[in-house]
VMD Tcl script that draws the C-alpha trace (Angstrom):
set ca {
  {40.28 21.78 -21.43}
  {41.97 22.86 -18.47}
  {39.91 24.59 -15.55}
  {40.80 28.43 -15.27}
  {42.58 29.01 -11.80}
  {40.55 32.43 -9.97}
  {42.72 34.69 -10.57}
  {44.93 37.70 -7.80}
  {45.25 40.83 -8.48}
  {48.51 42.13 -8.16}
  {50.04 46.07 -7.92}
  {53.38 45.46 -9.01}
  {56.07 48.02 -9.88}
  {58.89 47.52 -12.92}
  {61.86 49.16 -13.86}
  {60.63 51.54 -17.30}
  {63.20 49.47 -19.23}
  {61.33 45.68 -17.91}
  {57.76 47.03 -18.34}
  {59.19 47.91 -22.19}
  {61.02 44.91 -22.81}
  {58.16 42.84 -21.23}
  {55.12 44.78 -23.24}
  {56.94 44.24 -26.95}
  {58.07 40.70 -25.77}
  {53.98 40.40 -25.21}
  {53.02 41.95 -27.92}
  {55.25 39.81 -30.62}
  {53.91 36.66 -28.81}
  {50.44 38.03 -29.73}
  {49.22 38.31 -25.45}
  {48.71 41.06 -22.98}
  {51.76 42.07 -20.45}
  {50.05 39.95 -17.75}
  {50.03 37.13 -19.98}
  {54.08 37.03 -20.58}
  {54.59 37.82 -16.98}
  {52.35 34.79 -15.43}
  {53.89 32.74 -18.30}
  {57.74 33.83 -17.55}
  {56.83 33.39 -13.79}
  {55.31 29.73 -14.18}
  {58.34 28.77 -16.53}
  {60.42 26.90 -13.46}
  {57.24 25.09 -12.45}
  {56.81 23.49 -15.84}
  {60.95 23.21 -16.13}
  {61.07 21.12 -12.62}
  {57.98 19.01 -13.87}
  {60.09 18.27 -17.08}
  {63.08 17.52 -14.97}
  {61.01 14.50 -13.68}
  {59.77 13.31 -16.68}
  {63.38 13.46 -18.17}
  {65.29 11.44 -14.87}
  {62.15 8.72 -15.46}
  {62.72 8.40 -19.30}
  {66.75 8.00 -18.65}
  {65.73 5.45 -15.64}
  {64.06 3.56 -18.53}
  {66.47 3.60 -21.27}
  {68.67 2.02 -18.41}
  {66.33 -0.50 -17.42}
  {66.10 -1.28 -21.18}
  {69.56 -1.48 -21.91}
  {70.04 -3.74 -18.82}
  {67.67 -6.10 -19.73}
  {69.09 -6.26 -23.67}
  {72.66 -7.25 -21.49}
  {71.14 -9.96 -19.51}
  {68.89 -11.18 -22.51}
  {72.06 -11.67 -24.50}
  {73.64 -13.44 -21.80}
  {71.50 -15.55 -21.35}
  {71.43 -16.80 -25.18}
  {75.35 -17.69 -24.81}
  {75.87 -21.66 -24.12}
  {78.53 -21.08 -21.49}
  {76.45 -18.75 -18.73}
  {76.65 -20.29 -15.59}
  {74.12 -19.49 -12.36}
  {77.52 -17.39 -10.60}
  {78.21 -15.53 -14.38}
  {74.44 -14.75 -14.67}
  {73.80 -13.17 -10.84}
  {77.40 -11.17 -11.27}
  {76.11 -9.83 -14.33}
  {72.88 -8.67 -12.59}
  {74.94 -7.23 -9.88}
  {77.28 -5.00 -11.78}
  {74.37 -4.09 -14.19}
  {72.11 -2.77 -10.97}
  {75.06 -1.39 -9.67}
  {75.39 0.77 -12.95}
  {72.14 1.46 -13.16}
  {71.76 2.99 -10.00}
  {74.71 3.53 -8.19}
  {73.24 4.88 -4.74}
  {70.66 2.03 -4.05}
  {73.32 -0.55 -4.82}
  {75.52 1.17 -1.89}
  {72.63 1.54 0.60}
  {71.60 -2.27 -0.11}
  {75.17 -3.34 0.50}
  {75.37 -0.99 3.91}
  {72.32 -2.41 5.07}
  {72.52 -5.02 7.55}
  {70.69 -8.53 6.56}
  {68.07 -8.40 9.61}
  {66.54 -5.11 8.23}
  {65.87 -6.76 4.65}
}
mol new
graphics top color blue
foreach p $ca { graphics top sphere $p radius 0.5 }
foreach p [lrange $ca 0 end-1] q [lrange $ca 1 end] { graphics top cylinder $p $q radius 0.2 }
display resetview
């Protein structure tokens, strides 16, 4: 279970018509007003977290698909070393576009 954060306390003012909307929003989620305000306010937090975890999982699937490519590549009787390391190429270049162009900018003494 999660260690309670010490909590601030806070004088804040609301529009009448937020403080309603806010206290019946609270009390059909079954919480107090404070509750559904800290929750609405951490919302973006947990939405950038979730932005990460979605850009790793699509990272994957591409890394998966590229290896299914160059698996099934490699299983035809006519690859050749040159067919092979172009295929690598454009896949990585696919994959992730702004690396590729960086590695290509940078000069060989800095690799």
């Amino acid at each position: 279970m999660a260690k309670k954060q010490p909590a601030v306390p806070l004088m804040l003012r609301l529009p009448a018509e937020l403080h309603r909307r806010l206290s019946k929003d609270a009390e059909k989620a079954g919480q107090s007003l404070n509750s559904e305000i800290v929750r609405r306010l951490e919302a973006p937090y947990r939405e950038s977290g979730l932005d990460t975890i979605i850009q790793a999982a699509a990272d994957k699937a591409a890394n998966a698909a590229a290896e299914i490519t160059i698996a099934s590549l490699l299983q035809q009787p006519d690859v050749t070393a040159k067919s092979f390391s172009d295929l690598v190429k454009k896949t990585f270049r696919e994959a992730n576009p702004e690396l590729y162009a960086w590695i290509q900018r940078k000069p060989e003494s800095e690799s």
